[in-house]
C-alpha positions as CSV (number, residue, x, y, z in Angstrom):
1,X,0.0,0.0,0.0
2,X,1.4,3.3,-1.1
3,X,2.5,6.0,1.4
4,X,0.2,9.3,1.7
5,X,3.4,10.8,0.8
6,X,3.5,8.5,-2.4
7,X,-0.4,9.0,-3.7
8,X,0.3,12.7,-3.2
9,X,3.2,12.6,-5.4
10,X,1.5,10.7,-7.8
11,X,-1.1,13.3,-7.7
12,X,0.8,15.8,-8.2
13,X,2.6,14.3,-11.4
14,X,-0.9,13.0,-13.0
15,X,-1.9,17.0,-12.4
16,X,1.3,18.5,-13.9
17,X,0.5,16.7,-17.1
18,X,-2.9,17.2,-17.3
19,X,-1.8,21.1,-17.6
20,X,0.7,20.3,-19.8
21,X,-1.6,19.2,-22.3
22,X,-4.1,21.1,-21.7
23,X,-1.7,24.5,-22.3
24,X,0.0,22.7,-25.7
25,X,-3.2,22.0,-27.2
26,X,-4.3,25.4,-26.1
27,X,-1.1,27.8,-27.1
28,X,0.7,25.3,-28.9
29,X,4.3,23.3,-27.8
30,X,7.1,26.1,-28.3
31,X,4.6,28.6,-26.8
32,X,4.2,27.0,-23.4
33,X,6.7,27.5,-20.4
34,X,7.2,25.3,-17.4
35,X,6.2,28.1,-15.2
36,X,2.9,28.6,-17.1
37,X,2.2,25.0,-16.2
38,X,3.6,25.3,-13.2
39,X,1.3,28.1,-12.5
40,X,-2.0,25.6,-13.9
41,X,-0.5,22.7,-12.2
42,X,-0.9,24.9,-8.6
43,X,3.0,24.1,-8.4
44,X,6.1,25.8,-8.5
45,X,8.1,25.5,-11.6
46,X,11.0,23.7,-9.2
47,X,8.6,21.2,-8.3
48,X,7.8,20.0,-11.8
49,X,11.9,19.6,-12.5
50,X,11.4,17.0,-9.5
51,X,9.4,14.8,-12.0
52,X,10.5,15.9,-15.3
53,X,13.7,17.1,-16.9
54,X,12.8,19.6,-19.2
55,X,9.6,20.2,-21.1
56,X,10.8,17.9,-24.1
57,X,10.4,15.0,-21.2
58,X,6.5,16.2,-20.4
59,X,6.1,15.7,-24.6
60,X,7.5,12.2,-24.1
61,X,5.2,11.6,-21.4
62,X,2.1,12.6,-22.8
63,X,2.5,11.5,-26.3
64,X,4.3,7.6,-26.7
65,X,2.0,5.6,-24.7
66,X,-0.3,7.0,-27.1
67,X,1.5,6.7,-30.1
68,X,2.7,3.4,-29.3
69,X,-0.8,2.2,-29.2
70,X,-1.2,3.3,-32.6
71,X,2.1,2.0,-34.0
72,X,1.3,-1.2,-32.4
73,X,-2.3,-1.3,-34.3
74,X,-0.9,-0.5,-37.4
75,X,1.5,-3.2,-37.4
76,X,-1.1,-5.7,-37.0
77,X,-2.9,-4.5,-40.6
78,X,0.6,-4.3,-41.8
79,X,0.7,-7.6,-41.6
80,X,-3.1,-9.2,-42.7
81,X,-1.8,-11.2,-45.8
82,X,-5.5,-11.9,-46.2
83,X,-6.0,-8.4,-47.3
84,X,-4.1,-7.1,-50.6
85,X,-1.7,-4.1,-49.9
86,X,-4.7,-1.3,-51.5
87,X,-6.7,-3.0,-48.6
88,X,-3.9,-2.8,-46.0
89,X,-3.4,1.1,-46.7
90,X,-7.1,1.5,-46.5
91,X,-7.4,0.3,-43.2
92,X,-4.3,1.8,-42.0
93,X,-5.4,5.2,-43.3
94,X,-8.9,4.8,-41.4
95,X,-7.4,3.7,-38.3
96,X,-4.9,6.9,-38.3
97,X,-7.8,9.0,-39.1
98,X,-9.9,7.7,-36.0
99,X,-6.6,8.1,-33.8
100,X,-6.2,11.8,-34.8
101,X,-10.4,12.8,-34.7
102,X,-10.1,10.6,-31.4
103,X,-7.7,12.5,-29.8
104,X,-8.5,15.7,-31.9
105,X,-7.3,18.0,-29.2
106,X,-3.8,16.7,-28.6
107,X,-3.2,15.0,-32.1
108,X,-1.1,18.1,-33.4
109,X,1.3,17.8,-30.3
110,X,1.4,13.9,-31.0
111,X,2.6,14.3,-34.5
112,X,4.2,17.8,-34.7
113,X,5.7,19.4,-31.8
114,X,9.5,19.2,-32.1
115,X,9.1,16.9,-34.7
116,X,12.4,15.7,-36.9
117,X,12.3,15.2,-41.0
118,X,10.7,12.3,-42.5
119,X,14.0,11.4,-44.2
120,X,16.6,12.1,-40.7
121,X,17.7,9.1,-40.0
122,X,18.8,9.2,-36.5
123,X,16.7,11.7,-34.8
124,X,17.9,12.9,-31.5
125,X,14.3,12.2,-29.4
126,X,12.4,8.8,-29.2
127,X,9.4,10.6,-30.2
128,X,10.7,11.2,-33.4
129,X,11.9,7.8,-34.0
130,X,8.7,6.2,-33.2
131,X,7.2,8.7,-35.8
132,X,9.9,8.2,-38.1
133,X,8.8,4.2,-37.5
134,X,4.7,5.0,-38.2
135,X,5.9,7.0,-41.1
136,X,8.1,4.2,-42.7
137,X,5.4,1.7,-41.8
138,X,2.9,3.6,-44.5
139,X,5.4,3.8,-46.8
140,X,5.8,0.1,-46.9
141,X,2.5,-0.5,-47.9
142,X,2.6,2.4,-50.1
143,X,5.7,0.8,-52.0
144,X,3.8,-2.9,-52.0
145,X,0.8,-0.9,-53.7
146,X,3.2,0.5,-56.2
147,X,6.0,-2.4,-56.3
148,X,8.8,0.4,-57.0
149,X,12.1,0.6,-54.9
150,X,12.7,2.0,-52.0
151,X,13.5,5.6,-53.9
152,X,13.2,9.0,-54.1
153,X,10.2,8.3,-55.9
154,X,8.6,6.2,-53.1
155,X,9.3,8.8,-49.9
156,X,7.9,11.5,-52.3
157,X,4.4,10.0,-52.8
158,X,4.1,8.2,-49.5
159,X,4.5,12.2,-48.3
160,X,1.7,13.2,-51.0
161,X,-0.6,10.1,-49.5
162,X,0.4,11.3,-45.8
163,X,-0.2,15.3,-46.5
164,X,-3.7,13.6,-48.0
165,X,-4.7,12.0,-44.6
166,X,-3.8,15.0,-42.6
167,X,-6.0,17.4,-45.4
168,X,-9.2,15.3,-43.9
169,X,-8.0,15.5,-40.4
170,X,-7.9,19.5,-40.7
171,X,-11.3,19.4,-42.6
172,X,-13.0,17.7,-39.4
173,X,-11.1,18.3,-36.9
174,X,-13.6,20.9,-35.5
175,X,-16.8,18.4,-36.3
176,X,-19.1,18.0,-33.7
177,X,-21.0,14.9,-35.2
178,X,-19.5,11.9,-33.2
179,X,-16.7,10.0,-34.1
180,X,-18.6,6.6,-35.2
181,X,-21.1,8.4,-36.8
182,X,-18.8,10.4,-38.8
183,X,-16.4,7.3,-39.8
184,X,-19.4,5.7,-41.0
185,X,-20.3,8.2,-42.5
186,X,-17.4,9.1,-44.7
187,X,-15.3,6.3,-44.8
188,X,-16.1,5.3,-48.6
189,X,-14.9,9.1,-49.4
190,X,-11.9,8.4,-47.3
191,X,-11.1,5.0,-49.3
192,X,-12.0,7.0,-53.1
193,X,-9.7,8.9,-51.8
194,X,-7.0,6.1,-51.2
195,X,-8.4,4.3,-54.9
196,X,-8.3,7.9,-56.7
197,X,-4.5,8.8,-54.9
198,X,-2.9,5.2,-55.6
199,X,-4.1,5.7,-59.6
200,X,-2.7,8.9,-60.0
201,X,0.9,7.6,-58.3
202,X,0.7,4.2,-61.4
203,X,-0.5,7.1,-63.7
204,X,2.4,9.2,-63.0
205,X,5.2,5.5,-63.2
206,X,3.9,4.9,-66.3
């Protein structure tokens, strides 16, 4: 059984997050100081150094348990060799979609804040590499869709297909509709999308 001294800390760290997020998705990441969290968080800003190194560790916090939830659910449609790889990308697509709407709020800071170059190799924070690693996991499928090398070519249309899927999340990102209804909804546009996108990439090999 935890100490009251224990809960308490606990408490405290569980609240100095929830202001963390709350401010980035508010003001956005670069924006945000430790004392203006510290200041939500009904802390000092030397307290939250007591649970956290530096504001880059609060990202880390809040966004890879996350993120590797996702990763973790788009490996296993990587992988459905029952499905053909325009199927695959489909699903992929509709399951990053739903991850973004669901967590509509915070999904910019999950994705974007301090994030590296889709072609760095060895990006300095773990965030990045486990976006790098989402990232490289569409591309696969992208490539087995196209069956071209792993080129030039390839990292410039799996960025056309990925600047596509974050064109529908600014579109609805401020929808009110719920999140079922909506991916019912719209999840044959979201797949024309996919059919019409993958054409235009064979179009453009041949």
């Amino acid at each position: 059984m935890k100490s009251k001294q224990g809960l308490r800390s606990e408490e405290t760290k569980k609240q100095i997050l929830q202001s963390a997020g709350k401010l980035f998705a508010k003001k956005g990441y670069d924006t945000v100081t430790i004392r203006e969290i510290a200041k939500d968080a009904g802390c000092s800003h030397t307290t939250i150094y007591l649970y956290f190194k530096d504001k880059d560790a609060l990202l880390h916090q809040l966004s890879m348990p996350s993120l590797e939830e996702l990763h973790g659910k788009l490996q296993q449609i990587s992988k459905v060799n029952t499905l053909s790889a325009e199927d695959r990308l489909k699903e992929i697509s509709r399951e990053y979609i739903y991850f973004c709407l669901n967590n509509r709020n915070m999904y910019d800071i999950f994705f974007n804040a301090k994030s590296s170059r889709v072609d760095e190799e060895v990006p300095e924070l773990e965030i990045n590499k486990l976006r790098l690693e989402i990232f490289s996991l569409m591309k696969l499928v992208v490539q087995e869709c196209l069956s071209i090398p792993n080129d030039e070519r390839l990292l410039t249309f799996s960025r056309i297909y990925y600047y596509q899927l974050n064109g529908i999340l600014s579109t609805y990102s401020y929808q009110h509709e719920p999140l079922d209804v909506l991916m019912d909804r719209l999840t044959p546009t979201f797949d024309l999308a996919i059919e019409i996108l993958l054409l235009g990439f064979k179009e453009k090999l041949t």
